[in-house]
C-alpha positions in Angstrom: 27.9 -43.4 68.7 26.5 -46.6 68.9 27.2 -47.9 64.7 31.1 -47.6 63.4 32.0 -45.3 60.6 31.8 -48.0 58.4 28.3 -49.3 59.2 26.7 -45.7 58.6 28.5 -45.8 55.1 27.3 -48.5 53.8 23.6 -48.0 55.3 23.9 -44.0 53.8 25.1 -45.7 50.4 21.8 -48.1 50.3 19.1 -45.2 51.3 17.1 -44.2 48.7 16.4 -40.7 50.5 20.2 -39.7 51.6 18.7 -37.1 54.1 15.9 -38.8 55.7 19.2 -41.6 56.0 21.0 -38.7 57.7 17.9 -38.3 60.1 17.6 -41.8 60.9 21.2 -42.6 61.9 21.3 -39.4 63.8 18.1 -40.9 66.0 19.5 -44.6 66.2 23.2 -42.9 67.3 22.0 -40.6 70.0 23.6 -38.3 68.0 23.6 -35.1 66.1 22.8 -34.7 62.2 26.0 -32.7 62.0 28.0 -35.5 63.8 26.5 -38.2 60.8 27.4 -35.6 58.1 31.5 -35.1 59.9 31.7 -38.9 59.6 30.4 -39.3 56.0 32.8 -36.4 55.2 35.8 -37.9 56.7 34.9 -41.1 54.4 35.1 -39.1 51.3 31.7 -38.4 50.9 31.1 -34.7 50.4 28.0 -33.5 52.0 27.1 -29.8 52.7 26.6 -28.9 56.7 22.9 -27.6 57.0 22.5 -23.8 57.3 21.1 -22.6 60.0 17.5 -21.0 59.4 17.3 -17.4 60.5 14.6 -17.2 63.3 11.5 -14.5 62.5 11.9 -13.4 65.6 14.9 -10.3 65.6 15.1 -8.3 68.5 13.1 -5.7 66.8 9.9 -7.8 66.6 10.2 -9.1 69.8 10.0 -5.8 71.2 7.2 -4.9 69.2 5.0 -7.9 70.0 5.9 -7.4 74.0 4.6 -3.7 73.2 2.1 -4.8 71.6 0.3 -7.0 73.8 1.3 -4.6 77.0 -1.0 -2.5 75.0 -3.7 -5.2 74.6 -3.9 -4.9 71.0 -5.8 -8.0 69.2 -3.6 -11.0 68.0 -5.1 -10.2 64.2 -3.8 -6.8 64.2 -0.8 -7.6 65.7 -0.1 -11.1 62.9 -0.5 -8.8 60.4 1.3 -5.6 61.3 4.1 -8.3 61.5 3.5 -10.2 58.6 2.8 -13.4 60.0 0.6 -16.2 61.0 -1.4 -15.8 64.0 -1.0 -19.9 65.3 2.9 -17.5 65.4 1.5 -14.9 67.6 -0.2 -17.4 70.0 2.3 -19.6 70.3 5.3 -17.0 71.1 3.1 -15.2 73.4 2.6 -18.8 75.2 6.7 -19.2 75.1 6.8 -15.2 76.6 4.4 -16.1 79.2 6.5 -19.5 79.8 9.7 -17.5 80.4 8.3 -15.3 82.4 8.6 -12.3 80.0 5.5 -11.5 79.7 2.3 -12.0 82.9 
């Protein structure tokens, strides 16, 4: 990290948004978030670790959307059999064809 433990205190203490701060000093450290948060910790501060956001893609749909467009059916249909956007169709059908998954 580039600032001491003591520096990220006292610019953490003067932010007026706490976890855009968090943000910030992660970018200007080269650093994680989580790293910021360990340090502010260890200085007394207690601040909660961020939880991790479950992904809407399971196994399950995966599977299904792979099926799915083997079986050329129409990004519509397929958004709303799974209950989601199609800009999230498109784009993990782009990161399928990326990785080789799908042709």
């Amino acid at each position: 990290m580039e600032m001491g433990k003591y520096e990220i205190e006292v610019l953490y203490r003067q932010a007026a948004d706490r976890r855009e701060e968090i943000k910030i000093l992660a970018q200007l450290n080269a650093t994680t978030r989580l790293e910021i948060i360990n340090v502010l910790n260890e200085l007394g501060y207690d601040i909660k670790k961020p939880r991790k956001k479950k992904s809407f893609w399971t196994d399950g749909r995966l599977e299904a959307l792979v099926r799915f467009i083997k079986h050329n059916m129409p990004y519509r249909v397929i958004a709303e059999t799974l209950g989601c956007s199609l800009s999230t169709i498109d784009s993990k059908v782009r990161d399928l064809k990326d990785e080789g998954v799908l042709a």
